[in-house]
Wavefront OBJ file of the C-alpha trace (Angstrom):
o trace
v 282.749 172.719 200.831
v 281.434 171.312 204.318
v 277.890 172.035 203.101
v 278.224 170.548 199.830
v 278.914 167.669 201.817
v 276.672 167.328 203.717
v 274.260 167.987 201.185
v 275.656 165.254 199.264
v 275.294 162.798 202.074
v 271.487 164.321 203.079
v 270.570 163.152 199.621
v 272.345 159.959 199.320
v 270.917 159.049 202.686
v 267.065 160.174 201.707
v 267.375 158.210 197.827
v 268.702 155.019 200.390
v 265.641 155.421 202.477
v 263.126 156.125 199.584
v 264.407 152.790 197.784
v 263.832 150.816 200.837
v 260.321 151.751 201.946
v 259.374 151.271 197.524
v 260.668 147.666 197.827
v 258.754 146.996 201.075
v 259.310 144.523 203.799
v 257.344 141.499 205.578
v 256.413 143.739 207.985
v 254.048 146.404 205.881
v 250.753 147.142 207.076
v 247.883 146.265 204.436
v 247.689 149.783 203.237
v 251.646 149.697 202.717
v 251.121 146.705 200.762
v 248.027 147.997 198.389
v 250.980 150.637 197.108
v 253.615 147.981 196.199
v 254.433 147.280 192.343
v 253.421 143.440 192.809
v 249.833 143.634 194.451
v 249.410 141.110 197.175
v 246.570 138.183 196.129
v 245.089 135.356 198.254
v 243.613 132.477 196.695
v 241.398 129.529 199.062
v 239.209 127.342 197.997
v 237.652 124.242 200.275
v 238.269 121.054 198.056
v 235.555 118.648 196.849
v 237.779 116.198 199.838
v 237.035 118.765 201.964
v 240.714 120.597 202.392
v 241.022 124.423 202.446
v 243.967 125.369 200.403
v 245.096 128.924 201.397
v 247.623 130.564 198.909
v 248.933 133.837 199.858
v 251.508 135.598 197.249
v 252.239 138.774 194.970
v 251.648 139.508 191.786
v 254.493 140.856 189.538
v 253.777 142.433 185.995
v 255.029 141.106 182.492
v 255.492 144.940 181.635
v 256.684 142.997 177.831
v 259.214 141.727 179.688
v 259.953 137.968 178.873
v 259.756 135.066 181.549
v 263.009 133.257 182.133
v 265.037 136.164 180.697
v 263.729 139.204 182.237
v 262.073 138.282 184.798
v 261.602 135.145 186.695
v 261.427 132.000 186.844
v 264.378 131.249 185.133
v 265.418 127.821 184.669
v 268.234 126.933 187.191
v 267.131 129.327 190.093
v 264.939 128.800 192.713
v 261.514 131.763 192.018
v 259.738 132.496 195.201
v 256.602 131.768 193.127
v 255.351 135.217 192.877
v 257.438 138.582 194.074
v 257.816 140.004 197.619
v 257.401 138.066 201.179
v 257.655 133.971 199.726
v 254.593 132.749 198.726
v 252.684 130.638 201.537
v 250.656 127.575 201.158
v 248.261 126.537 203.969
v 246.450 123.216 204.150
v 244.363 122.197 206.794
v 244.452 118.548 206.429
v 247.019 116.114 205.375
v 246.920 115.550 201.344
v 249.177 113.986 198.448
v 250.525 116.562 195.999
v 250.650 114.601 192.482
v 250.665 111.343 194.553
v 253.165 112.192 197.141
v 252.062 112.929 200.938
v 252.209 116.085 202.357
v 251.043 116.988 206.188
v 248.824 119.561 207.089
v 250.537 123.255 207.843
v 252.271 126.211 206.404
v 254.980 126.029 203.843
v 257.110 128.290 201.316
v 255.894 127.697 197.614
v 258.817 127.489 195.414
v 259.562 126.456 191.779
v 262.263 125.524 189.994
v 262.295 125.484 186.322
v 264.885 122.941 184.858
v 266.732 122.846 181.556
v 264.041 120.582 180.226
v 261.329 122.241 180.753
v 259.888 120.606 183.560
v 258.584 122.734 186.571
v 260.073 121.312 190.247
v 257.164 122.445 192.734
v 258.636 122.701 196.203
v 256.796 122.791 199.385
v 259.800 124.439 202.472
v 259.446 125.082 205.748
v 260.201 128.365 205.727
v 257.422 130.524 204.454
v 257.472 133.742 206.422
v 260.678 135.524 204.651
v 261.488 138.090 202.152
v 262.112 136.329 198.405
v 264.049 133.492 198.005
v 266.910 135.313 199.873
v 266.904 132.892 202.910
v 265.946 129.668 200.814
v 267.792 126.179 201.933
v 267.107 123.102 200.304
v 267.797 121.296 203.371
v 263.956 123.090 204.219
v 262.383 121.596 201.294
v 259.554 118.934 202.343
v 257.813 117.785 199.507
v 259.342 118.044 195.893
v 257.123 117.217 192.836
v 257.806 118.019 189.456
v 255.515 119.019 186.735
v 254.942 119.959 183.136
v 254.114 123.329 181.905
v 251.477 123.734 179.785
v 250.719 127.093 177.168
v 247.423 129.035 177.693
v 245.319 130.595 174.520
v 245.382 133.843 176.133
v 248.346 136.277 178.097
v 248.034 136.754 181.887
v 249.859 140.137 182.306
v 249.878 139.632 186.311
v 251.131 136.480 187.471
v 248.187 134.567 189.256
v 247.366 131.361 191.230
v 243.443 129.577 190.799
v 242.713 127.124 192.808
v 239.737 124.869 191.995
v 237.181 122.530 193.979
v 238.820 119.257 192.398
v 241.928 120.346 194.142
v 243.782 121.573 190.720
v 246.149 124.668 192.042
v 247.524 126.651 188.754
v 249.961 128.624 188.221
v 249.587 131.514 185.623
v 251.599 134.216 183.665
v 252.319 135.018 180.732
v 250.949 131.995 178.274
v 252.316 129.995 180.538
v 249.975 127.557 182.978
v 251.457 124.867 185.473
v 249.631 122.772 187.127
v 249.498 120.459 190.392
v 247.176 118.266 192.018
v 245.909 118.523 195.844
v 243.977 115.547 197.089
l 1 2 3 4 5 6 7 8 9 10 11 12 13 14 15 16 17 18 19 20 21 22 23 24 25 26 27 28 29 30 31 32 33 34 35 36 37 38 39 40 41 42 43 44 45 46 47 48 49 50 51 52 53 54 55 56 57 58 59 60 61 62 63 64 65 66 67 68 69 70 71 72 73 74 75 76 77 78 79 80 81 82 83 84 85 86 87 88 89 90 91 92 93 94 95 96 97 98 99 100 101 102 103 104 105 106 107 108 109 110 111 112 113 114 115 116 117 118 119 120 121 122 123 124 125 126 127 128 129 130 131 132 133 134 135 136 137 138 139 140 141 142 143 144 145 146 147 148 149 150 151 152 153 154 155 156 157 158 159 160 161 162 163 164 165 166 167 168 169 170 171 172 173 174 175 176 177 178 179 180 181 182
């Protein structure tokens, strides 16, 4: 009986440990990274204005799974605007986002989709943390929101373009939102 015990809690103890290390954690190495679910992405572009936008986030899959009911963002809860660490969102210059000022420096990219529709694109302070987990309003410095528009085509990974006009875009599904850096 004492072996079947501990047996039993040898196993439960190795599934724990397996489930951890498949999730991941902020503080993978690359290579850990490259075997996630959600593939890490980087987006930069250097703006027509001269700013380098720097967009690091992951990529979840659609897997026919349906935004907003299966998978996020779903309207009411703050997404971490992609899946793993919070996406961050490096500028190197001071800039308006859809009019309103923004400084130069590293922030958390949020969203918020509300009831109506409308996409609330948040720019926090905090930016090096694990999901949306840790997220405080109280962090938030720049709030715009936005309206989605619907793409032709599907975008079975979730992905972020950034252009030289400053046009940052948000992809997945038919789903494309869009914000202005200047």
């Amino acid at each position: 009986m004492k072996r079947l015990l501990t047996f039993t809690l040898l196993a439960a103890f190795v599934s724990f440990a397996v489930g951890v290390q498949a999730q991941g954690s902020p503080n993978d190495t690359p290579e850990q990274r490259l075997h996630r679910a959600s593939l890490p992405a980087t987006t930069t572009v250097t703006t027509n204005k001269g700013v380098t936008i720097t967009i690091d986030y992951s990529q979840p899959v659609l897997k026919g799974r349906t935004i907003g009911k299966d998978v996020e963002p779903m309207a009411g809860k703050v997404w971490r605007t992609g899946a793993n660490e919070a996406t961050a969102f490096t500028i190197d210059k001071d800039v308006t986002i859809e009019g309103q000022k923004l400084p130069a420096g590293k922030y958390g990219l949020y969203t918020l989709v509300g009831s109506d529709g409308t996409w609330t694109i948040i720019f926090n302070k905090t930016w090096k943390t694990w999901g949306a987990f840790s997220y405080k309003d109280a962090d938030d410095v720049l709030r715009v929101k936005v309206k989605p528009g619907t793409s032709s085509s599907s975008m079975e990974h979730f992905t972020i373009n950034a252009d030289k006009s400053g046009k940052v875009s948000l992809l997945w599904g038919k789903t494309d939102v869009d914000f202005h850096v200047k």
